[in-house]
MARBA-3410 file (N, C-alpha, C, O; in Angstrom, 1 decimal):
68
0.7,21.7,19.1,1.2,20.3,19.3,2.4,20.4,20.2,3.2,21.3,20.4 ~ 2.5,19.1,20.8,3.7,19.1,21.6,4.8,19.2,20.8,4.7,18.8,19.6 ~ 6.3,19.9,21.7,7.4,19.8,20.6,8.2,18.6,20.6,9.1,18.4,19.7 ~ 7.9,17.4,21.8,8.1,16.1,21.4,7.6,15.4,20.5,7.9,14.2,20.5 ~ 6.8,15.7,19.5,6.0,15.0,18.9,6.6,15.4,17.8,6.5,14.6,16.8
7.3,16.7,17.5,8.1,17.1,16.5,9.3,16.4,16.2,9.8,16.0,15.2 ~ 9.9,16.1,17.7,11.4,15.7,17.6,11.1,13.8,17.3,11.7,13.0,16.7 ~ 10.2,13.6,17.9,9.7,12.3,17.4,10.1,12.1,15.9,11.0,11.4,15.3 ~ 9.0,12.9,15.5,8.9,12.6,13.9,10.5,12.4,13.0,11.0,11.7,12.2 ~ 10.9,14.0,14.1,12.7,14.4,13.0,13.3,13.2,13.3,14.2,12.9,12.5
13.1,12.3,14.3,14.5,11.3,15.0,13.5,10.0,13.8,14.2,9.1,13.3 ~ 12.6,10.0,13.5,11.7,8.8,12.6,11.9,8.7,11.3,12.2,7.7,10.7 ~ 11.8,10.7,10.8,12.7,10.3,9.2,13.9,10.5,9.2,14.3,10.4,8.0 ~ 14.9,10.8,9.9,16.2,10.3,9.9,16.5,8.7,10.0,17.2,8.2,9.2 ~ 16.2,8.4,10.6,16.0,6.6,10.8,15.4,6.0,9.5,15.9,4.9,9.0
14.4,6.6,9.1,14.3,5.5,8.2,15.0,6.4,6.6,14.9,5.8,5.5 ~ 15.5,7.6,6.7,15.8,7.8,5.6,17.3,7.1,5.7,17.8,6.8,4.6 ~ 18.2,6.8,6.9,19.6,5.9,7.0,19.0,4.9,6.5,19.2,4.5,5.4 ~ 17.9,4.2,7.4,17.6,2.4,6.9,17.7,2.5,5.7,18.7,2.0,5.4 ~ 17.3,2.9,4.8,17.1,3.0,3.7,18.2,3.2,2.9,18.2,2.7,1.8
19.4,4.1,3.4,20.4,4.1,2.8,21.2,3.0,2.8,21.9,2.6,1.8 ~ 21.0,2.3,4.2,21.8,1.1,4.6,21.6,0.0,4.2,22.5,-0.9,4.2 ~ 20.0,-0.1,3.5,19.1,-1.0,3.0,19.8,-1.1,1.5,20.1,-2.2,1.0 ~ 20.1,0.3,0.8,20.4,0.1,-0.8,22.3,-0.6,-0.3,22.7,-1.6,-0.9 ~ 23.0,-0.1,0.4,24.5,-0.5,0.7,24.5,-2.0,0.9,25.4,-2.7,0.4
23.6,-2.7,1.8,23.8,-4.3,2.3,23.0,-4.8,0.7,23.6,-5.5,-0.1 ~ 22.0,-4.5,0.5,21.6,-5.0,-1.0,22.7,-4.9,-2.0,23.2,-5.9,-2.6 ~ 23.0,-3.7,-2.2,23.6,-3.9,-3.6,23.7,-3.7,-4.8,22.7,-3.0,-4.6 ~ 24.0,-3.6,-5.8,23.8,-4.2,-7.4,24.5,-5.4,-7.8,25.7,-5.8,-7.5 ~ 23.7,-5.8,-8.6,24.5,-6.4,-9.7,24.3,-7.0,-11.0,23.2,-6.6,-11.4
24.7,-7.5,-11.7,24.9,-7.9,-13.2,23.7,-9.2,-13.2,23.6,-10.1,-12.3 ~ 22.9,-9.1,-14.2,22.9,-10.9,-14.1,23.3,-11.4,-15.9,23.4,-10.6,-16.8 ~ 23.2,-12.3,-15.9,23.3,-13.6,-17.5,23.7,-12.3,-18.2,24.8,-11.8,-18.6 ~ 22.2,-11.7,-18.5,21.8,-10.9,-19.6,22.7,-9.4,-20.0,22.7,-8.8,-21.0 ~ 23.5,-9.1,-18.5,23.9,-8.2,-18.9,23.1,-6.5,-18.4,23.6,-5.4,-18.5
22.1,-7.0,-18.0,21.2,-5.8,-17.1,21.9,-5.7,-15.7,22.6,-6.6,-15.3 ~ 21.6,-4.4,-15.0,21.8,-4.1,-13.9,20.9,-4.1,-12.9,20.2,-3.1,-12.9 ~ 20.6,-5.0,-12.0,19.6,-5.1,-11.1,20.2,-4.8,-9.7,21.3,-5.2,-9.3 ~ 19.2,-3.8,-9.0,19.3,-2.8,-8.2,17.8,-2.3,-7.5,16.7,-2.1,-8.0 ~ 18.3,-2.1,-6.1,17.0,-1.8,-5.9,17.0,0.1,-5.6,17.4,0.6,-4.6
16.5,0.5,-6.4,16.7,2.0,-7.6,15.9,2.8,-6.2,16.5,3.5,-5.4 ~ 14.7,2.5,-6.0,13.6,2.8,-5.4,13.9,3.6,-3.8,13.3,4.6,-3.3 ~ 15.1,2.6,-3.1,15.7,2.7,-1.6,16.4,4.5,-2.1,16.3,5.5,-1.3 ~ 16.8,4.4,-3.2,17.8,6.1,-2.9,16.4,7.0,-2.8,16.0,7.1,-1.7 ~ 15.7,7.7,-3.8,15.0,9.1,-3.5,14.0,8.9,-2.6,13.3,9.9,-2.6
13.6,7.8,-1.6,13.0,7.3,-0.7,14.0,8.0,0.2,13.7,9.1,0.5 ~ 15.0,7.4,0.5,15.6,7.9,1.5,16.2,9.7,1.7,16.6,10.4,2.6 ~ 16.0,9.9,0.3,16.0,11.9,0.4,14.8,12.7,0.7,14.8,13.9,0.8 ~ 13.6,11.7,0.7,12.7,12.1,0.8,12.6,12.0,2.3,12.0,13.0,2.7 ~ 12.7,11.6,2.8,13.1,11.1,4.2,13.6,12.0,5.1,13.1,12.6,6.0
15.0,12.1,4.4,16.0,12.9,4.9,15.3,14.4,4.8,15.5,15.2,5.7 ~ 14.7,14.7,3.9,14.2,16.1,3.6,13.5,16.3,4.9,13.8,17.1,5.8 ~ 12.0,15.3,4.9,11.2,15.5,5.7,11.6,15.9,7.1,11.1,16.8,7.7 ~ 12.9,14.9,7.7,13.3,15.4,8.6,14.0,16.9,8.8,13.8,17.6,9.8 ~ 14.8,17.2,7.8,15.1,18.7,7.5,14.2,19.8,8.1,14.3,20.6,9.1
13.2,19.4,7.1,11.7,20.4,6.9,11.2,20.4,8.9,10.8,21.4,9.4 ~ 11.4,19.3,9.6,10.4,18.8,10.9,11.3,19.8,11.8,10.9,20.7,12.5 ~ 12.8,19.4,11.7,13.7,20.3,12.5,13.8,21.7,12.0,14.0,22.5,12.9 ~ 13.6,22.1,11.1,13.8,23.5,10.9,12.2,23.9,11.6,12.1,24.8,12.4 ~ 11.2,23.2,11.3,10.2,23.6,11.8,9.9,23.4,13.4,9.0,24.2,13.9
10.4,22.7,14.1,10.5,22.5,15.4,11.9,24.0,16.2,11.8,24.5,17.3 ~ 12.7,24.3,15.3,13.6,25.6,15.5,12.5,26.7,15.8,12.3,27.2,16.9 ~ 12.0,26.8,14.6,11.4,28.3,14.1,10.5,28.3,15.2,10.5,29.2,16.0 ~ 9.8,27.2,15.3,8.4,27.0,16.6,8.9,27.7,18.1,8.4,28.6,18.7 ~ 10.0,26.9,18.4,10.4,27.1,19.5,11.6,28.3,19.9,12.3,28.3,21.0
11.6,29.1,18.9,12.3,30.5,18.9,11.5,31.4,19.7,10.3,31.7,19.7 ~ 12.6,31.8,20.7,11.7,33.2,21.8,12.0,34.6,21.2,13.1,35.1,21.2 ~ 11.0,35.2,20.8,11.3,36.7,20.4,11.9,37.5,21.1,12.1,38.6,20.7
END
């Protein structure tokens, strides 16, 4: 495969593993009546998974493009 298509992907989950961080920061928590904490829980290991993926794409786009 092309190695643009690698750096594509890495620059795609970094993006959306930030939106996502940025997504749980402008949302929020908070309290309601009852005393529960409402939050959207879901935005954090989304976004590490994210972040991983891109990890995993750049390390693999490195290794690929290493000249012996």
């Amino acid at each position: 495969m092309n190695r643009y298509y690698y750096l594509a992907s890495m620059v795609l989950f970094f993006g959306l593993s930030a939106s996502c961080w940025l997504g749980y920061q402008l949302i929020g928590a908070t309290v309601d009546e009852n005393g529960l904490l409402v939050e959207v829980f879901a935005l954090i290991p989304l976004a590490w998974f994210f972040l991983l993926l891109g990890l995993i794409t750049g390390f693999y786009l490195i290794w690929k493009n290493r000249r012996p």
